[in-house]
C-alpha positions in Angstrom: -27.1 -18.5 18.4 -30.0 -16.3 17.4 -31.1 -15.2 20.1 -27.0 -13.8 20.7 -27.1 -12.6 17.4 -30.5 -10.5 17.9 -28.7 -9.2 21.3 -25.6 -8.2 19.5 -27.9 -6.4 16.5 -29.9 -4.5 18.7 -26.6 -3.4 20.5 -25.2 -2.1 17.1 -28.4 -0.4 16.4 -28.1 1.4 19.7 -23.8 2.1 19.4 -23.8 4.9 16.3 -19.6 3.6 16.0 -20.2 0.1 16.0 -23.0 -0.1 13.4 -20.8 2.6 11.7 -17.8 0.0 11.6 -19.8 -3.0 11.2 -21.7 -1.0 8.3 -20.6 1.3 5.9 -17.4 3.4 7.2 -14.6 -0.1 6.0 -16.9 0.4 2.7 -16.6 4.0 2.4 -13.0 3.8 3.2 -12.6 1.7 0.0 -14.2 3.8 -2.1 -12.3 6.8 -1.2 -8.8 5.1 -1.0 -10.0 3.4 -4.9 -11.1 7.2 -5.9 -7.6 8.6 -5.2 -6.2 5.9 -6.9 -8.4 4.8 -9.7 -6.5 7.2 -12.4 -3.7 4.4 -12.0 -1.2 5.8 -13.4 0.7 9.2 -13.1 0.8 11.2 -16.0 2.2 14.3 -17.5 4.6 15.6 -14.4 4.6 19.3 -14.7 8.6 19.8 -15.3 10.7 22.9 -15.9 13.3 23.5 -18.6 16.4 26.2 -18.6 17.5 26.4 -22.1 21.2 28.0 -22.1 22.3 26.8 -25.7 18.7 27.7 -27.6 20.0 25.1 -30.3 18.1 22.8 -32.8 19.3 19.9 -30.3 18.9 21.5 -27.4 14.9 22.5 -28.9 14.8 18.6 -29.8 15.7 17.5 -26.2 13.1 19.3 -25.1 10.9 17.9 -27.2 11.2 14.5 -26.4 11.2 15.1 -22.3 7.6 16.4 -23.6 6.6 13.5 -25.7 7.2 11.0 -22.6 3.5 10.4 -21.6 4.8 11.0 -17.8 6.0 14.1 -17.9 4.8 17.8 -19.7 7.5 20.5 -20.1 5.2 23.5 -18.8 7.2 26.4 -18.3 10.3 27.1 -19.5 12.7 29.9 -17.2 15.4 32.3 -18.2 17.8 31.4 -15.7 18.5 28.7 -13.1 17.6 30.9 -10.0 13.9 31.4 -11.5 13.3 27.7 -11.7 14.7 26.8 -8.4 12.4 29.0 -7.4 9.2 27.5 -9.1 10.8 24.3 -8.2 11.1 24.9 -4.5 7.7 26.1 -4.7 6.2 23.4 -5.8 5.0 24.6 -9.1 7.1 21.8 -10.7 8.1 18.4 -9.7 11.7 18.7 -11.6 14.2 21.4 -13.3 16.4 20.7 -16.1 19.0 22.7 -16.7 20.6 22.4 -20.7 24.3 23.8 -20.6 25.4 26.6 -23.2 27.0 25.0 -25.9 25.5 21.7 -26.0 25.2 21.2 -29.5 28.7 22.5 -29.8 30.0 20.2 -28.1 27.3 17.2 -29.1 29.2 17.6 -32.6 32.7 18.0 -30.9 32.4 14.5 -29.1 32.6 16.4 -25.6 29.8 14.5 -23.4 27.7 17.9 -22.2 25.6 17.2 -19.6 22.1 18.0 -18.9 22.0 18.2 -15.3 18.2 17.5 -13.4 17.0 18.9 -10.1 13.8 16.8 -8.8 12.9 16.4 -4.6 13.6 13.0 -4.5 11.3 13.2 -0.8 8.6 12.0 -3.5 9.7 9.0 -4.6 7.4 7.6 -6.7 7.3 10.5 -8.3 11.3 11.0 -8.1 11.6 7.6 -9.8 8.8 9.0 -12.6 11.0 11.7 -13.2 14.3 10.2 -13.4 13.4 6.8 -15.6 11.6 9.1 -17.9 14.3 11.7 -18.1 16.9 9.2 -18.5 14.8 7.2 -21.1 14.6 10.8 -22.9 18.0 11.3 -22.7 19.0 7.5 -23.9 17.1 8.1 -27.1 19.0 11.3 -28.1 22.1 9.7 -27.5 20.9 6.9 -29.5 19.6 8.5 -32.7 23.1 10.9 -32.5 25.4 7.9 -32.8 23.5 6.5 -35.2 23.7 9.7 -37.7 27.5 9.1 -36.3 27.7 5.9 -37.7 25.5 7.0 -41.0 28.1 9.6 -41.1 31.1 7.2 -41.0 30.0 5.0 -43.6 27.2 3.1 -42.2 24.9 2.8 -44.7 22.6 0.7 -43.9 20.4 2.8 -40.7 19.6 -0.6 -38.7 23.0 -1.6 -39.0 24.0 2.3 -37.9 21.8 1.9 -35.5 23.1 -1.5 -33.9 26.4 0.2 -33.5 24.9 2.7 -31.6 22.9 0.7 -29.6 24.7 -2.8 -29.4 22.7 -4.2 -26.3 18.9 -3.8 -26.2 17.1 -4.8 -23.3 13.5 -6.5 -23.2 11.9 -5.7 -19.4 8.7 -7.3 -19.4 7.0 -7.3 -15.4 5.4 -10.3 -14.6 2.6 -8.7 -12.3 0.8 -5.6 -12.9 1.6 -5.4 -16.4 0.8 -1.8 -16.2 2.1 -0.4 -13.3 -1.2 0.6 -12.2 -1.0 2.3 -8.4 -4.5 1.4 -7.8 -3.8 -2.4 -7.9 -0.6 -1.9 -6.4 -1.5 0.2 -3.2 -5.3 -0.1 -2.7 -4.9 -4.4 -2.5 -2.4 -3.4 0.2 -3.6 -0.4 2.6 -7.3 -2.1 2.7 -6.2 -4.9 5.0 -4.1 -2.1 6.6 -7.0 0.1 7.3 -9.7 -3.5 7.9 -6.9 -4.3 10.5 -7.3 -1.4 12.6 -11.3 -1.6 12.3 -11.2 -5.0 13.2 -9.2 -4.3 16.5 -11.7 -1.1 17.5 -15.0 -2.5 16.4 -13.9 -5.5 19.0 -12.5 -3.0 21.7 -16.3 -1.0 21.5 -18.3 -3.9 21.4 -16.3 -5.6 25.0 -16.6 -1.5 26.0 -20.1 -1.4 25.6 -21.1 -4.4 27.3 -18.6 -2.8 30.7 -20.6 0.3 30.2 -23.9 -1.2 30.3 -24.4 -4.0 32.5 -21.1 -4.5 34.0 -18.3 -8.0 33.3 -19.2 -9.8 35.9 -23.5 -9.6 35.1 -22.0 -10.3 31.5 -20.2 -12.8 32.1 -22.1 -14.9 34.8 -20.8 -18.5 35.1 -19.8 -19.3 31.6 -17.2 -16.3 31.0 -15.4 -18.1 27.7 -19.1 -19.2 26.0 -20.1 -15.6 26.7 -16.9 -14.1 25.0 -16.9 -16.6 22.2 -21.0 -15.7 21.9 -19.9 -11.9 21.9 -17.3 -12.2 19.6 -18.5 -14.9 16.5 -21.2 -12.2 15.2 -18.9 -9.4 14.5 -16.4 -12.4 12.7 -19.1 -12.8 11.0 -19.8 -9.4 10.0 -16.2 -9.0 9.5 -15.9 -11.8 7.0 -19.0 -10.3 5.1 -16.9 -7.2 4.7 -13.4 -8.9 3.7 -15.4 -11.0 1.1 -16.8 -8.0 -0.1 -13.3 -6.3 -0.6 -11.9 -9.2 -2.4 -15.3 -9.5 -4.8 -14.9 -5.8 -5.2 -10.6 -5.8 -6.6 -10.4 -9.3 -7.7 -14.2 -9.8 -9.6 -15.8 -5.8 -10.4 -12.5 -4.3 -11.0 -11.2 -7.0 -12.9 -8.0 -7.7 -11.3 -5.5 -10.3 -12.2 -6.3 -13.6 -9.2 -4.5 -16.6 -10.0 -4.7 -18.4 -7.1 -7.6 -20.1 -4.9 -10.6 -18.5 -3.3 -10.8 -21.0 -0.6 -7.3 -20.4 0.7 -7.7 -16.4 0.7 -10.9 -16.8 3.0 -9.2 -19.1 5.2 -6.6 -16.8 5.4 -8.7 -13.8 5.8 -10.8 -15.4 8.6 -7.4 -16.3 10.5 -6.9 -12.5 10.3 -9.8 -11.5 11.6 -9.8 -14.1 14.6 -6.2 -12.8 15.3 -6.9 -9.3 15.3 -10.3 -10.0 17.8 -7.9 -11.9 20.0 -5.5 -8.8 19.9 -7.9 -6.4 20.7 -9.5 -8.6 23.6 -6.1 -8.5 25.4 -5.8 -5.0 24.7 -8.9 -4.0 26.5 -9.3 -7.2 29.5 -6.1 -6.6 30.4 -6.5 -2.7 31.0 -10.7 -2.8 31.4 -9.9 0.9 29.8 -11.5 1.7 26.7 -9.2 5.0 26.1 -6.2 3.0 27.1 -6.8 -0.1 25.0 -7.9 2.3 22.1 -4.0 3.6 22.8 -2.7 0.5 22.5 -4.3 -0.2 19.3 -3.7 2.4 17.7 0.2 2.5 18.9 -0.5 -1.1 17.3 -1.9 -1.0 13.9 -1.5 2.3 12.8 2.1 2.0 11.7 1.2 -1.2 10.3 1.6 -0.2 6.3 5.0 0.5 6.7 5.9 -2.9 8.0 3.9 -5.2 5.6 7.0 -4.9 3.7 4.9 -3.8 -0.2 6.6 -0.3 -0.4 9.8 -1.6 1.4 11.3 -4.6 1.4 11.1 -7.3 4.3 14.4 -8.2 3.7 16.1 -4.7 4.1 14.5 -3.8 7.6 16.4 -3.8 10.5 15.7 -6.7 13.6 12.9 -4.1 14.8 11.4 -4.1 12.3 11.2 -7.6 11.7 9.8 -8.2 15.0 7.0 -5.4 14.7 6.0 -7.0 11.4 5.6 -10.6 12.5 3.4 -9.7 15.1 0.5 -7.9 13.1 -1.8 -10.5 11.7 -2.4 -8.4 8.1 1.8 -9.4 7.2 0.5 -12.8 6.8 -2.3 -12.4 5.7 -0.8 -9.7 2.7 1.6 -12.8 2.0 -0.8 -15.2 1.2 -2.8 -12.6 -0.9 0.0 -11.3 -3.2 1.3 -14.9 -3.3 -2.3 -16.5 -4.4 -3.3 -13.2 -6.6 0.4 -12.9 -8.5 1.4 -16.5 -8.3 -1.2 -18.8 -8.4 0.6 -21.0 -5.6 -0.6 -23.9 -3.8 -1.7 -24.6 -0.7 1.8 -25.6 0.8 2.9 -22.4 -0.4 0.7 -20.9 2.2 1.1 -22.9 4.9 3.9 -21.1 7.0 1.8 -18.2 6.5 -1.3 -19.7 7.9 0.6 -21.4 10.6 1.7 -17.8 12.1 -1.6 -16.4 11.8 -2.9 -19.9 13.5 -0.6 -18.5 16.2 -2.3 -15.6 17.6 -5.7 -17.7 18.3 -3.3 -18.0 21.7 -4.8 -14.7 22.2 -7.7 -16.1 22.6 -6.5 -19.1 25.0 -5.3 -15.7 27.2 -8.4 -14.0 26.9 -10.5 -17.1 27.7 -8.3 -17.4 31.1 -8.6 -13.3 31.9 -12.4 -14.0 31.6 -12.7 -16.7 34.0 -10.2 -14.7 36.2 -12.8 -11.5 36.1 -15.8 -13.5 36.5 -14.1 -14.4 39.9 -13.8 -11.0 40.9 -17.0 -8.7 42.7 -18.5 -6.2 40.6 -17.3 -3.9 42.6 -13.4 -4.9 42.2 -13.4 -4.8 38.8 
């Protein structure tokens, strides 16, 4: 084992790429994906106003689209043509548009509308804009009816205010308290990203050994002990690396984990011996290290999409479903968000770990494409 290891170290050493993905690039890639989204949460949306009624309520509307901490009134235009412009430019991420007369007919009992233009292409930021425009506009109507009420004979204001607002509601989110982007997309895209640095770390170190010896002087007589030997030093490496991650969201930035450390390793180290077993049937079955890097990549890239955080499993079509039961960092993402937001047992787990179980197959077929090229003359291959 240690003299394969030393082998395999002095053949990172010598590969800039590999000791590059074994090293610091899955590192630095955290970082910068945590530095885009370490301010958490998205404050003070630049927004547009167009003020036909220049009113007291119409002023007062204004101000409290401004007080919401996500969005900041910063310009206000003369006419609607001036902010579709700014808004088309992408000077601001909404318009609103305050008819003539609204506090005419506020008073009159005539329902005015305050109509909002946002590019709901963003949307995260489209959902900002309209919860926080709508919560602006819920609290007008509210503190309106209840001078109504006062008006009417209501004396008492949280009596008024009752009959203006008869049901309240009490939202509390059970995970990520605080909405807080970081937690919610970094925990997610890093396996994404890991995935696809698994699959072409494995596909350059098999590469490497082609380009410099040749399979078959590779693989002698013992083809599946000398793929196993190959491969268990990069799992290694690779576990170093996911441990690293978890340590990183779960202990330094003081994420919420309820669950157990033991089955997110196991889970984790299922992932990486799926994705190795991936990527050796991507490159033994085309001996091509531009073709298999084609594959791959045709493979993992889209894989985000699918892992079903920022859409739901249950709304994508058959394809879809397909596509994401066959990348190993679904499963894993199941466990994780099941053992850091629930706290769930092991049985909880186990379908997941089965189907991650299920790709060391890959392995069975590589083990059987090795022995089938150890057969074959150097010069065949």
């Amino acid at each position: 084992m240690n003299r394969q290891l030393a082998r395999e170290w002095r053949l990172i050493r010598e590969e800039r790429w590999l000791l590059s993905l074994t090293t610091w690039l899955p590192l630095a890639l955290f970082a910068v994906i945590w530095g885009i989204f370490s301010a958490g949460i998205a404050r003070d949306l630049p927004i547009g106003v167009v003020d036909l009624d220049h009113s007291q309520l119409s002023r007062q509307l204004v101000r409290y689209y401004d007080a919401n901490p996500t969005l900041a009134v910063s310009n206000a235009y003369a006419s609607v043509a001036e902010g579709s412009h700014a808004l088309r430019g992408g000077d601001i991420y909404a318009l609103v548009v305050i008819p003539a007369n609204l506090e005419q007919d506020t008073k009159l009992g005539k329902s005015p509308t305050a109509t909002v233009f946002y590019n709901s292409q963003f949307v995260l930021i489209g959902k900002l804009v309209n919860s926080a425009v709508t919560l602006a506009h819920g609290t007008l109507n509210a503190q309106i009816d209840t001078l109504r009420n006062m008006v009417a004979g209501s004396r008492v204001p949280q009596q008024a205010l009752g009959q203006a607002v008869p049901v309240r509601s009490q939202i509390t989110p059970l995970y990520n308290a605080n909405s807080h982007y970081g937690q919610f997309l970094v925990s997610a895209t890093i396996p994404a990203i890991w995935q696809i640095a698994i699959v072409i770390t494995t596909i350059i170190a098999l590469s490497a050994e082609q380009r410099r010896s040749g399979l078959n002087r590779w693989l002698e007589t013992n083809p599946q002990r000398h793929l196993i030997a190959k491969l268990m030093p990069y799992t290694l490496l690779f576990f170093i690396q996911g441990s690293i991650f978890l340590a990183t969201m779960y202990g330094v930035l003081d994420w919420p984990m309820h669950g157990q450390w033991w089955i997110l390793s196991l889970a984790q180290l299922l992932m990486i011996l799926a994705c190795q077993g991936v990527a050796c049937l991507f490159y033994l079955f085309t001996l091509d290290a531009t073709k298999a890097m084609s594959l791959a990549a045709g493979f993992t890239a889209p894989a985000f999409a699918f892992v079903g955080v920022t859409f739901p499993a249950t709304d994508m079509p058959s394809f879809a479903l397909v596509w994401r039961a066959m990348l190993p960092v679904t499963h894993y993402l199941d466990v994780q968000l099941h053992q850091v937001n629930h706290g769930v047992g092991i049985a909880w787990a186990v379908p997941q770990i089965l189907s991650l179980t299920a790709f060391l197959f890959t392995w069975l077929l590589a083990a059987w494409r090795v022995s089938q090229l150890s057969k074959r003359q150097e010069g065949g291959v």
